[in-house]
C-alpha positions as YAML, in Angstrom:
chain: A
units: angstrom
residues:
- id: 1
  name: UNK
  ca: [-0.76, 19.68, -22.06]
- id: 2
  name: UNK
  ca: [0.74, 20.61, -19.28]
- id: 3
  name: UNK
  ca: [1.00, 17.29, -16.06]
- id: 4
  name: UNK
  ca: [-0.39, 17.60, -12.21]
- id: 5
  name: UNK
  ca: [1.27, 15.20, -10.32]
- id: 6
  name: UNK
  ca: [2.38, 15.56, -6.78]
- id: 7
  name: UNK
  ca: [5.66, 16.37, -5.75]
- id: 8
  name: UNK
  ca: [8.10, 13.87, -3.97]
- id: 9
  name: UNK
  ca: [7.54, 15.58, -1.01]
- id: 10
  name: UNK
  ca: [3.80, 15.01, -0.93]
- id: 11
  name: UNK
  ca: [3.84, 11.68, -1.44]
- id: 12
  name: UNK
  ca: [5.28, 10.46, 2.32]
- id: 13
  name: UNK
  ca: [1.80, 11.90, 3.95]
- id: 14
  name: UNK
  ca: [-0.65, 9.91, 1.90]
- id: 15
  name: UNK
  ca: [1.65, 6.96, 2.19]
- id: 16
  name: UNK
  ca: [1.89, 7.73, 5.87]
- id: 17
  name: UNK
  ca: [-1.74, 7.78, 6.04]
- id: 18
  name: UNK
  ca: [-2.25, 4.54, 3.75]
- id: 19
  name: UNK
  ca: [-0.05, 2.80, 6.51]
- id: 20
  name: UNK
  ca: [-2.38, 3.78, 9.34]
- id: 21
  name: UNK
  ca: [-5.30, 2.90, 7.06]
- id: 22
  name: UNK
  ca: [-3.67, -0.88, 6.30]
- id: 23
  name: UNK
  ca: [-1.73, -1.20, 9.62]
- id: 24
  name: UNK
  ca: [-4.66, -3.40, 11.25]
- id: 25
  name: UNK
  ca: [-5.00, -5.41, 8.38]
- id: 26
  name: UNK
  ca: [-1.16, -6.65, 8.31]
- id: 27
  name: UNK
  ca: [-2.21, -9.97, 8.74]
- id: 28
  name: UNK
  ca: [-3.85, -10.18, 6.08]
- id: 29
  name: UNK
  ca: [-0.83, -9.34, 3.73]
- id: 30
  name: UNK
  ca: [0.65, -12.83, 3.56]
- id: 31
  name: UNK
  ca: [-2.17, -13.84, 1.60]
- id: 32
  name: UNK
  ca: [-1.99, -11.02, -1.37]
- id: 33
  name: UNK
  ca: [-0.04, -11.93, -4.52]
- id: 34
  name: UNK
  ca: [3.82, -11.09, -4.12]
- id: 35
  name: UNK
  ca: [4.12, -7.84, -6.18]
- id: 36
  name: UNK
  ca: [0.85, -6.42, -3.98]
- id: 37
  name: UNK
  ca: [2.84, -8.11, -0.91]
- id: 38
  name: UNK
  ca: [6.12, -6.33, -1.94]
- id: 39
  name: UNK
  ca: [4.22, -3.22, -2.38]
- id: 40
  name: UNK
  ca: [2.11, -2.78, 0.85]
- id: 41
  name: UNK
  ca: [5.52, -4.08, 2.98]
- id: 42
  name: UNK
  ca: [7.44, -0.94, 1.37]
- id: 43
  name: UNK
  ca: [4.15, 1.01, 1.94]
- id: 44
  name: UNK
  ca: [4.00, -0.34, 5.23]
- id: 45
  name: UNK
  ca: [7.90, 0.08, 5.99]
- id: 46
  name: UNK
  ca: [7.92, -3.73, 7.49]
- id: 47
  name: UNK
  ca: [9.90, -5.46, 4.23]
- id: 48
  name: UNK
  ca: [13.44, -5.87, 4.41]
- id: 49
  name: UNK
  ca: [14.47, -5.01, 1.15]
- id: 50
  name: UNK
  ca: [14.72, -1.08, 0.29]
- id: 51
  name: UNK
  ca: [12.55, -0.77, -3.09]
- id: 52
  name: UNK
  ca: [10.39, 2.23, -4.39]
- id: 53
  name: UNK
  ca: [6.23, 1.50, -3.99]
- id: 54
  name: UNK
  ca: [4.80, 0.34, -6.91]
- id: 55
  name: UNK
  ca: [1.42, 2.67, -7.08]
- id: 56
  name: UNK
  ca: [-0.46, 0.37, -9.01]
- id: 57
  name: UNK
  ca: [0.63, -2.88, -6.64]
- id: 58
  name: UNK
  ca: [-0.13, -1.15, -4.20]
- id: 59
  name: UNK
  ca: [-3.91, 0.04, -5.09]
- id: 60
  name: UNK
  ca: [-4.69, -3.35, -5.96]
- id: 61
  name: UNK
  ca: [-3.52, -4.80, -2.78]
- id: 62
  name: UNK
  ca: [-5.31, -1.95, -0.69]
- id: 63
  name: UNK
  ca: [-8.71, -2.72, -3.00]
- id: 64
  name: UNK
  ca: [-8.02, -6.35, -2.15]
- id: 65
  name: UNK
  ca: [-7.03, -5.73, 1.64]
- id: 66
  name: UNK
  ca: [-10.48, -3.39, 2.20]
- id: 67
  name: UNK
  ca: [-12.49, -6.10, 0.18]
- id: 68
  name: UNK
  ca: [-11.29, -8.95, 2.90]
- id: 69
  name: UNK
  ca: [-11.89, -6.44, 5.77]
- id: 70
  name: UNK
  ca: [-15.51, -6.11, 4.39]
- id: 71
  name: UNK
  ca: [-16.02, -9.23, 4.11]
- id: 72
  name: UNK
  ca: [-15.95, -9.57, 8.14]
- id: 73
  name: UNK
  ca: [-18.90, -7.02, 8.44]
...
């Protein structure tokens, strides 16, 4: 069966775009678990160490993220 999955190169734009999406919410990051903090700092370019984005870190700390953000409405 054959896999779709993007290539390398199409993966900076939607992470590019996840930034702007969680950029206003970088407060909020502190308070996440450390793998989902680890995660959205890479995603977010802000964390000084130089690791690859863990996608499924990073999902659950942009559910969680959105979820606090609602929370406010």
């Amino acid at each position: 069966m054959p896999a779709c999955a993007p290539a390398e190169s199409e993966t900076a734009p939607a992470l590019a775009a996840l930034a702007d999406l969680l950029r206003p919410l970088e407060p909020e990051v502190t308070g996440l678990p450390p793998p989902q903090r680890a995660a959205v700092e890479a995603a977010l370019l802000t964390s000084t160490v130089n690791a690859t984005v863990d996608e499924r870190a990073l999902a659950a700390a942009t559910r969680s993220l959105l979820a606090t953000a609602g929370e406010g409405l």
